[in-house]
N, C-alpha and C positions, 0 to 999 in steps of 0.2 A: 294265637298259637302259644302252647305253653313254652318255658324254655326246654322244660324235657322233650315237647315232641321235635321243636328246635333242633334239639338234639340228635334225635334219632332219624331229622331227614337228613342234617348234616353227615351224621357218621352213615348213611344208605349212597349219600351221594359219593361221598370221598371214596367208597369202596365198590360203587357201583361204576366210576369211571366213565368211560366214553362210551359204553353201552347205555347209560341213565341219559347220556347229553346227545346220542342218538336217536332213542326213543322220543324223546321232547322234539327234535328236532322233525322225524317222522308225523308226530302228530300236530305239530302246526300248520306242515303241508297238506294232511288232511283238513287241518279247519280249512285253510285258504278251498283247498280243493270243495267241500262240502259248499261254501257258501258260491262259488263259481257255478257246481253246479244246480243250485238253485235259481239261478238266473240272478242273485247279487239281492235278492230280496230283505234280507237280515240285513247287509247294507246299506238297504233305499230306507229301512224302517227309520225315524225320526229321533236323534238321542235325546235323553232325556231334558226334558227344559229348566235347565240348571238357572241358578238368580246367580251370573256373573258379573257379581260387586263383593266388596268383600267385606267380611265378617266387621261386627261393631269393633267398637276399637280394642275394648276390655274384652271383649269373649275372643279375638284374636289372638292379643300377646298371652290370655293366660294359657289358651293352648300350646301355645311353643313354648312358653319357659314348664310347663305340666311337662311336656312332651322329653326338654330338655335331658333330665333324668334317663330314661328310658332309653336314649341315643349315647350317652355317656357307658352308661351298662350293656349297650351291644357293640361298643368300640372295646371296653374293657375285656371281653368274653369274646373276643373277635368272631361275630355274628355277620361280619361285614367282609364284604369282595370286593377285591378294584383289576378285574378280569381285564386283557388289554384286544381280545380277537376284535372288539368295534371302532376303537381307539384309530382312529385316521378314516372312519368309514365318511364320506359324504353324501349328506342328504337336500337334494333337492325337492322344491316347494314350488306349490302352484304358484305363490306371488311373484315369482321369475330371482328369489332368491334360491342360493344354497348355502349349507352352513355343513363343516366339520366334526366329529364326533371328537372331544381332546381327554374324557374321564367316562369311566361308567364304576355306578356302585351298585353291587349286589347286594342283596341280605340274602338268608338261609332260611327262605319261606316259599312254598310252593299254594299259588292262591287257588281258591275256590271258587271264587266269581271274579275273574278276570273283567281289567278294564286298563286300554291307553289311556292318558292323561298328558294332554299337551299343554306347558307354560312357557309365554314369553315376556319378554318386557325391554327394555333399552335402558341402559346406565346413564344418570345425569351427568352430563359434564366428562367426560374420558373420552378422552383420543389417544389414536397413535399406537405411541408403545404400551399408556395406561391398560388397553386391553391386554396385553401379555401381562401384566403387573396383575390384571386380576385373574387370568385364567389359571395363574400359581395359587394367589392366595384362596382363590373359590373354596377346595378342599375343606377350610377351615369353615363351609358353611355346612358341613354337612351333618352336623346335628340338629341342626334348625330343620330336616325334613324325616332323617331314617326312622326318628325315634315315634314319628305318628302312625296311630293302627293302620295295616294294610299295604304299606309299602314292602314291596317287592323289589324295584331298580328301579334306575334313573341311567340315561344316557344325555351327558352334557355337550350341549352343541357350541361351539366358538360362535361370538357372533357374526353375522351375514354383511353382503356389500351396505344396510344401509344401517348398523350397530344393532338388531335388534339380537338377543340373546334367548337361547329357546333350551325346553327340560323336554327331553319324550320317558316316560312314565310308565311303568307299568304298575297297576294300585291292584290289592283285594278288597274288592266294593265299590261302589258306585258313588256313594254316601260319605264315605271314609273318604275319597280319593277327593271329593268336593269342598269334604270340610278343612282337607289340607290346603286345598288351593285357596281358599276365600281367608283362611288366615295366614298364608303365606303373603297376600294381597299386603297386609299389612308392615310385613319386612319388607319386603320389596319398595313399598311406597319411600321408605327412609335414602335409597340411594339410587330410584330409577323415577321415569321421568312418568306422572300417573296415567295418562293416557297412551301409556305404553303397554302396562299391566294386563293380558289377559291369560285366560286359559281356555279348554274344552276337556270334556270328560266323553269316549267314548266306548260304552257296556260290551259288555260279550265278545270282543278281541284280545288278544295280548302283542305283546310291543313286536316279537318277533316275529309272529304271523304277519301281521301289518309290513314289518321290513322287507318280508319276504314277498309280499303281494301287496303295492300299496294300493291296488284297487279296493281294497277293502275298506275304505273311507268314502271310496269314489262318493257314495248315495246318501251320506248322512245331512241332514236338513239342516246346515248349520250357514249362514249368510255370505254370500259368497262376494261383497265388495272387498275383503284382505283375506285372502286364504292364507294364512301364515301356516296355518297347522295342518295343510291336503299337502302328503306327500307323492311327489310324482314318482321318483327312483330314488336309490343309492346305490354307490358304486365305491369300490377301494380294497376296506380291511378286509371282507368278508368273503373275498376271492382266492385271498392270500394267510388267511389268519386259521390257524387249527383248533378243536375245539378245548375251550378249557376245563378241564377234569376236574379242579377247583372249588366250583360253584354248583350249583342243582341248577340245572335246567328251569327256568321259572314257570313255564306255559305249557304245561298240558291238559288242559281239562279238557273235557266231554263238547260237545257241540256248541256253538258259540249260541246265547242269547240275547236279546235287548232286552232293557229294564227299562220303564218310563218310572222316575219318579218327577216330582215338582220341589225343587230346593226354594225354601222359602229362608227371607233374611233375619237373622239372628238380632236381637237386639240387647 
């Protein structure tokens, strides 16, 4: 998206107020509704079979330090939200963990081909209080993601009873959202533990619909010996928290899809 149209959703949003973050909010609970009643079908479909390994090593970093730029200049132009209504929300997980929501970042982009994007991984070596040591300093990673095509938000989870530390995502593209992750593989690998590192990418939902209905993952064909990334519930901010007039609504588009593509590795 250019920056003038940038532009022009930002200034729609800021003046369309909590009618804009109603509307978005109506039509999620349609998606969820639509796919229910379909019998969950869009969600039994298969997500696409992404190569979760990550990117070589050189077509990695030169993505994020390319990218770096780009995140610089929407920090500069404040293209960025740090909205608080999810901020305390908790989310439980099939793997009998749950984890806290402590940051969420917005950008001032309303996507076209919606997709969640679940990462996690576990920090080497930190205990104790080290996790509050990083849940402050985290912030300063955030040029290392906004500045890649297609990001929409991130909601930042504290990590769970057993350190692992998780990102729920909402990406524009399927492709885009993969190629973040597989070079993000590569930061990560510098201060988490590597068989810690994973993600999923899955098409045709947005993050809120999802929060709002996590059956909406219930059917995705994805291996179910660690379900780190099948949310069961959340419960907290989102009972209590009002909406924020701030930010554009991220998630309204048209009926949800799946997309099969086949991520093949970079070399």
């Amino acid at each position: 998206m250019s920056n003038a149209r940038r532009g022009e959703t930002s200034f729609g949003h800021r003046n369309g107020g909590r009618a804009v973050v109603a509307v978005g909010l109506a039509r999620d609970a349609a998606q969820a509704s639509r796919l229910r009643d379909d019998g969950g079908t869009s969600g039994r479909q298969t997500a696409q079979p992404v190569a979760r390994r990550p990117l070589a090593l050189v077509t990695a970093w030169r993505a994020v330090l390319h990218y770096l730029l780009t995140s610089a200049i929407m920090l500069a132009t404040r293209q960025l939200r740090w909205p608080r209504q999810n901020v305390g929300r908790v989310v439980r997980f099939a793997d009998g963990t749950s984890a806290t929501v402590y940051r969420e970042t917005v950008a001032w982009h309303a996507p076209e081909d919606p997709c969640v994007l679940a990462v996690c991984f576990r920090l080497r070596g930190v205990r104790g209080r080290g996790h509050a040591w990083f849940r402050t300093e985290s912030i300063l990673n955030t040029p290392l993601f906004v500045g890649f095509p297609g990001f929409v938000s991130k909601l930042w989870l504290a990590s769970d009873g057993t350190g692992r530390y998780r990102g729920l995502y909402e990406w524009d593209g399927v492709d885009r959202a993969e190629h973040y992750a597989r070079s993000l593989w590569r930061v990560l690998q510098l201060g988490c533990t590597s068989d810690s590192i994973d993600f999923r990418v899955f098409p045709g939902v947005t993050r809120d619909a999802v929060l709002a209905d996590p059956d909406l993952l219930a059917g995705y064909d994805h291996d179910e010996h660690d379900p780190w990334w099948r949310i069961l519930a959340t419960a907290g901010a989102e009972a209590t928290s009002t909406p924020d007039t701030r930010r554009p609504h991220c998630s309204h588009q048209a009926a949800p899809r799946v997309r099969r593509t086949t991520g093949a590795d970079s070399s």
